[in-house]
N, C-alpha and C positions, 0 to 999 in steps of 0.2 A: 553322820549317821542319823542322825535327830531330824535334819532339815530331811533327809530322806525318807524316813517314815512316816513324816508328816505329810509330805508329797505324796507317796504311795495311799494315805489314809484318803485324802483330799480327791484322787483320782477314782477311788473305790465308789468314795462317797458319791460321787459325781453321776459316776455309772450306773450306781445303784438308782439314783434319780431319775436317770433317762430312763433306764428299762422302766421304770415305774411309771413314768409321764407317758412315756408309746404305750404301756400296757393299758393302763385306766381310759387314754384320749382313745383308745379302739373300740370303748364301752365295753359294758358286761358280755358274759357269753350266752348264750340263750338258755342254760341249764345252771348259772347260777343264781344263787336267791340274793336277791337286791337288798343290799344293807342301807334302810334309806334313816336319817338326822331327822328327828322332829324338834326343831330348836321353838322353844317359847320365849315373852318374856320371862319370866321369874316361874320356880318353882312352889308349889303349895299356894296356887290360883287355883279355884276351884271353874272356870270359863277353861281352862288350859288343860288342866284335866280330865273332863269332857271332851276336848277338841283331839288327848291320847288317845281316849277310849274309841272314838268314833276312828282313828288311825288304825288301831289294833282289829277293830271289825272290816275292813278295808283289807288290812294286810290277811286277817284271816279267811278274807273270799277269795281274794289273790293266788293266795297257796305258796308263793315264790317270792317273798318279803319278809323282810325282817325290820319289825320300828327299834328305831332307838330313840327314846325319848330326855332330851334335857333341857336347861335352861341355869342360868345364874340365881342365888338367892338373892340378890334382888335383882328390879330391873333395870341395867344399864348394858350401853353399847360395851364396853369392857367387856365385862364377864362373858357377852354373848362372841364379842370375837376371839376370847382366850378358847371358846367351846367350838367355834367355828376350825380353829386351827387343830386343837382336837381331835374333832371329827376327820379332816385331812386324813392326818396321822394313823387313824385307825382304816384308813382306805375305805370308807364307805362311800355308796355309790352318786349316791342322794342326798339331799338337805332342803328339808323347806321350813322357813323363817320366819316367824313374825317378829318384825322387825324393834326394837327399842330405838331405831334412829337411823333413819332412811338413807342419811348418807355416809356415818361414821361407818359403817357395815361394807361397805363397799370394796374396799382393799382388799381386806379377808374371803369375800363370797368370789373376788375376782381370783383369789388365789385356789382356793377349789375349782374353780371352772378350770384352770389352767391344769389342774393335778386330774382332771377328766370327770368331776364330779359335775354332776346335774343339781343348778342351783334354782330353787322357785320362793316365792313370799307367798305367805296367808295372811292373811288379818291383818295386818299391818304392813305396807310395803319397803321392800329393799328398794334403793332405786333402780332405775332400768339398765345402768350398764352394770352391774350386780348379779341380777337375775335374768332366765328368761320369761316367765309367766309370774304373774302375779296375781291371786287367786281372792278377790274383795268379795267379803262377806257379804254388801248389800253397796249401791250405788248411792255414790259420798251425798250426792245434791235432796235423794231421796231423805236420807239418815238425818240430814242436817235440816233440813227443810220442816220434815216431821216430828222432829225434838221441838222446836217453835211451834209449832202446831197445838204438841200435846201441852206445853205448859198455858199455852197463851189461852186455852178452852180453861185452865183451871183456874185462872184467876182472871177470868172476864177480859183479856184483851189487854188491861191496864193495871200499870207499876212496875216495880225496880225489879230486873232480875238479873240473875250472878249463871256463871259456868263454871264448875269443878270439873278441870279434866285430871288426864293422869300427867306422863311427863311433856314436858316443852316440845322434846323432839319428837315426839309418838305421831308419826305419819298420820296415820285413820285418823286422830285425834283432831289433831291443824286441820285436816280436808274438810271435815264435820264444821268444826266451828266459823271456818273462813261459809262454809253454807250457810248456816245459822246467820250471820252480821249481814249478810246477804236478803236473807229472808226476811228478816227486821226490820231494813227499807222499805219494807211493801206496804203500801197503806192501810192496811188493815190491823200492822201491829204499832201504828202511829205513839201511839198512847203507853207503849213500852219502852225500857229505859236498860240498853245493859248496862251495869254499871263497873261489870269486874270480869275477868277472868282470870282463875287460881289454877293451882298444880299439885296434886296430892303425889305425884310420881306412882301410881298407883299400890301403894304403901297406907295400909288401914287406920293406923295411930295418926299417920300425918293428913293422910282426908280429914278426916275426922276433926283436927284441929284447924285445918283449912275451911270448912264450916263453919265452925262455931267462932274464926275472925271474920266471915262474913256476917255473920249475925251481927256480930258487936261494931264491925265496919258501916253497915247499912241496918238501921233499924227498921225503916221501909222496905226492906226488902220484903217483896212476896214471894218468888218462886226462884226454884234453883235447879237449870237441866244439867247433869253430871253422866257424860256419856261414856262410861267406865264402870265395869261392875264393882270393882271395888270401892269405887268413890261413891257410888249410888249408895251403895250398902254400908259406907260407914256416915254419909251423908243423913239417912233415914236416921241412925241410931243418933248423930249430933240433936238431929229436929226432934226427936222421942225424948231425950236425955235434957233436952234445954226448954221441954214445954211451949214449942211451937208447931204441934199440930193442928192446922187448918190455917194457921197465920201464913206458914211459909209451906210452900207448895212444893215438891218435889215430881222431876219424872227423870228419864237415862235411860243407859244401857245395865241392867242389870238379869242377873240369873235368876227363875222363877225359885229354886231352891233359898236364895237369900233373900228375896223380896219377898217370898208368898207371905209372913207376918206383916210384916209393912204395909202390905198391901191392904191385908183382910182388918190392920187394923185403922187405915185410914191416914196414916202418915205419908203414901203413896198413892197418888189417885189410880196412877198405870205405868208400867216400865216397857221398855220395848227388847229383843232380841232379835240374834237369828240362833240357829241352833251350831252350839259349839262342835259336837258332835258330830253334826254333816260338814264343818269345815276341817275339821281334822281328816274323814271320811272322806272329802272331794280334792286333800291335799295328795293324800297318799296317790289317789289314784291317776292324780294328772302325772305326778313324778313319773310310775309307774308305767306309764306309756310313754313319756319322754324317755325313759333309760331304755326300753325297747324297741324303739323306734317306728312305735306304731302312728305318731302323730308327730309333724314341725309344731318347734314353737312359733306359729306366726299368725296375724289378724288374718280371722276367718275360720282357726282351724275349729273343728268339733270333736271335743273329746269326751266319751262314755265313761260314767263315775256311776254306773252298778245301779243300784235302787234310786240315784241321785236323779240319774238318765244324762243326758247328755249336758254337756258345759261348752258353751262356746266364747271362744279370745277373741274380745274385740280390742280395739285401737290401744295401741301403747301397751298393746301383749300382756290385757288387763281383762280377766275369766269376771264372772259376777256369780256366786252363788243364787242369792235371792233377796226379796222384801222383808225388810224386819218385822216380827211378829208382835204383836202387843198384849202382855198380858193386864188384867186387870182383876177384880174382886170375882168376876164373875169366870175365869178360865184360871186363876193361877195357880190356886192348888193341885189341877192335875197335871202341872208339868213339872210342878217341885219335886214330885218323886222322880223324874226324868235328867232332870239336871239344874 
């Protein structure tokens, strides 16, 4: 009787899966509202919450979206595929990622695509057999290239400099600095020396402590690019806190909101961005037309993302928002109210 109820359960179970795999693999219907995953790294990032906001203005031009936004408190592959399987669960239509690790994500994003959801990466990429589009805030060789740039004008070309990024496996991360070691070579920054590359996991206490071993690690050190909002910004307060402003130079990726003291008080010469806000904004809407079927995912396509205008997928089914933005002494205070 037992083996047979279990059997009867097991076949239910089964059934109940297929009808659910034909139904979702047929996509939405034209009149329902798209429940689309905004997955982050970590919750209570203030870059990520910006990136919601700019989601929620997307879904409400839309008119036929529903965001749901989550993330792990902290930032690890884990949590994000315990929320990936999650989201499944709750049948939504959509998911777009920013990735905590490019490949460990992979099983789980495969396993939504198979349950008929529409999977894409932001800010950080899934790898490609993952997702279909992959939506890069600004082009890696640019990001990277320019982070050298901005430190190497702040301390004249020459001396030690360090890299605070966030985690080990943070996709954007690696792409940026594999640019940067890149752009080192070039004779012009002869005279410069990296000496280190650290990992704060993008976690504020532990940046923070990740500086202040680089201080004590390299007493020559002059400059430190930390292409991570968090790590910029706990990065500034280490230099503020241990009485090396002007000694050691700071630049990155950080939010005009937490940079603009730093800035204005000289512990930052200039931080660079793109706007969180429009990548959340151009996530929603690429999904959004994939679940409708207004555009392939494939090189070449052109997809319209609203006041964005159009985005186009080039090679490896990789979108580009834009150039990163620089703020300095003379522009940051008006975007700190912004984000």
């Amino acid at each position: 009787m037992v083996r047979k109820i279990v059997a009867t359960g097991l076949v239910l179970l089964m059934s109940a899966a297929m009808v659910f795999a034909a139904g979702r693999a047929e996509g939405p219907a034209d009149d329902d509202t798209l429940r689309i995953g905004l997955l982050v790294k970590s919750l209570g990032n203030s870059f990520f919450e910006a990136a919601r906001d700019g989601a929620m203005e997307a879904a409400a031009e839309l008119g036929d979206v529903e965001v749901i936004y989550q993330g792990p408190s902290t930032p690890t592959a884990e949590g994000q595929i315990e929320i990936i399987d999650s989201l499944i669960a709750q049948g939504v239509h959509g998911i777009a990622i920013s990735s905590n690790d490019e490949n460990a994500l992979v099983p789980a994003a495969q396993r939504a695509q198979r349950a008929g959801i529409e999977v894409i990466s932001f800010d950080s990429a899934v790898a490609a057999d993952g997702r279909s589009i992959h939506l890069a805030p600004s082009d890696d060789e640019l990001i990277g290239r320019s982070q050298v740039q901005a430190i190497a004008e702040m301390i004249d070309y020459e001396g030690q400099i360090a890299i605070l990024s966030a985690s080990s496996t943070a996709t954007n991360q690696n792409a940026w600095i594999e640019w940067m070691r890149t752009a080192l070579e070039e004779p012009e920054y002869a005279n410069m020396e990296l000496v280190d590359v650290v990992y704060g996991d993008d976690l504020s206490d532990q940046s923070y402590r990740e500086a202040v071993g680089l201080f004590n690690s390299y007493p020559d050190l002059r400059g430190i690019i930390s292409p991570t909002t968090v790590g910029v910004a706990a990065t500034a307060r280490a230099i503020q806190d241990e009485g090396l402003v002007g000694q050691v130079e700071l630049t990155g990726l950080g939010l005009p909101s937490e940079m603009s003291q730093y800035v204005q008080d000289g512990v930052s010469q200039n931080v660079a961005l793109w706007n969180p806000i429009d990548l959340g904004y151009a996530a929603i809407y690429i999904t959004y037309h994939l679940l409708r079927g207004n555009v392939e995912a494939e090189a070449g396509a052109v997809i319209p993302a609203g006041r964005i205008g159009d985005i186009r997928v080039g090679e490896g089914l990789v979108a580009v928002l834009g150039e990163p933005f620089v703020f300095d002494a003379s522009n940051i205070a008006e975007f700190a109210d912004i984000y």
